[in-house]
Residue, then its C-alpha position, 0 to 999 in steps of 0.5 A: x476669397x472664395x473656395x474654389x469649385x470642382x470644375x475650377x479644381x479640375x481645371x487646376x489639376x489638368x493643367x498641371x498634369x499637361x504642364x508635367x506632359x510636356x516638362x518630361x517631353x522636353x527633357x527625354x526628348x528635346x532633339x526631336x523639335x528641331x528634327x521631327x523626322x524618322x531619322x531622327x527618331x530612329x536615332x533616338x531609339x538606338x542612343x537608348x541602347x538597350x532602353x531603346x525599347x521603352x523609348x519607342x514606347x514612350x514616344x507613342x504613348x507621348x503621341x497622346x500629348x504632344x502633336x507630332x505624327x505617330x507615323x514617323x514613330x512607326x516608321x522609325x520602329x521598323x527601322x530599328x526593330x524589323x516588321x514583327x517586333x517594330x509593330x508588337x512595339x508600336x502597337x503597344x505604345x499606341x493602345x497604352x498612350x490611348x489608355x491613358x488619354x481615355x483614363x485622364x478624359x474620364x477621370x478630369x472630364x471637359x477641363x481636362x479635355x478643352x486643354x488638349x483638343x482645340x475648338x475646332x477639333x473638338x467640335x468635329x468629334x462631339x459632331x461625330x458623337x452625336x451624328x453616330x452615337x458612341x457605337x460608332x467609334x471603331x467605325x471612326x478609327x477608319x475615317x482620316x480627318x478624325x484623328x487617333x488622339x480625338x477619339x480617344x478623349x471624345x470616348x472618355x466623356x461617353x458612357x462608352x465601356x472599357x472593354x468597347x474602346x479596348x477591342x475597337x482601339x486595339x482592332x482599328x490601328x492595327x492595319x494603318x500601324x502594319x502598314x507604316x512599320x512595313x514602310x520603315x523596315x524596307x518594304x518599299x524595296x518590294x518588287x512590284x507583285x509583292x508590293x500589289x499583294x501587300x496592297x491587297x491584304x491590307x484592303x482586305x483588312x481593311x474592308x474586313x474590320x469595317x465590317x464587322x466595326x459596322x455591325x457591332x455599332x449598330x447593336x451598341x446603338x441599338x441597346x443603347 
């Protein structure tokens, strides 16, 4: 028998670190399969007690792995923790499980990828990447039918920097994690004009970091 190849050995290792991925899943949180709900979810944080913390966490950086909503974690966050804390929490939790999907992409490469995106996923972000270029990502954390997880594996296979998906990941999921921790903590219980000044500042966000997303794509592509 033949020595295995680097790719075949890539493969090997991507494999198992997925196998691990879910083995922990399952074991920390297993009631969450039959009940994906922010209920459910809010339930899980406070049997943490006083962990309850790491646990909101870790279910966001698990959100880089397993294909459930990030949303319903956020949701849950606000329940548990109120508006500042319950998005200090989530934004967290999010820009590590980016991290390290970024850090696994880069490090195992394609194998490890083709594991964790389907082919239909796949071929929608390498459309993206090749359309736009890799100065586009923070553009991209805007556009809906791409999702988080998608960009941050497609990002460890460009030459993108660091630092690059750093600020565009950690700027870009800002406004869509406020929002949904908002929702959780009760907001929805706003009168009408708060609810219209809420809706407002978040366009503005919003508006405001496509912007500036949109001109320091266009000097990434520009020297790249």
């Amino acid at each position: 028998m033949g020595r295995l190849s680097a790719a075949q050995h890539a493969s090997i290792r991507a494999a198992l670190l997925v196998a691990v991925v879910w083995g922990v899943a399952v074991v920390l949180f297993i009631g969450l399969f039959e009940d994906p709900s922010p209920e459910a979810f809010k339930n899980l944080v406070i049997s943490w007690g006083e962990w309850g913390v790491l646990a909101a966490i870790l279910l966001m950086v698990l959100h880089s792995f397993l294909p459930f909503p990030a949303e319903l974690v956020a949701l849950a966050n606000g329940m548990c923790f109120g508006p500042l804390w319950g998005t200090v929490i989530t934004w967290v939790g999010a820009m590590l499980g980016a991290m390290l999907a970024f850090a696994l992409s880069r490090r195992f490469g394609r194998p490890f990828v083709d594991r964790m995106l389907t082919r239909r996923s796949w071929s929608l972000v390498d459309e993206w990447l090749t359309r736009h270029g890799a100065g586009s990502f923070f553009v991209s954390r805007f556009i809906p039918v791409i999702a988080f997880n998608l960009i941050n594996y497609a990002a460890g296979l460009t030459r993108l920097s660091w630092w690059t998906f750093l600020w565009t990941t950690a700027i870009g999921i800002l406004p869509m994690t406020v929002l949904m921790v908002l929702l959780g903590a009760g907001m929805h219980e706003l009168p009408l004009w708060q609810w219209l000044l809420l809706i407002v500042g978040g366009l503005a966000l919003w508006l405001v970091a496509h912007w500036i997303g949109a001109r320091r794509a266009r000097k990434i592509d520009r020297s790249a």
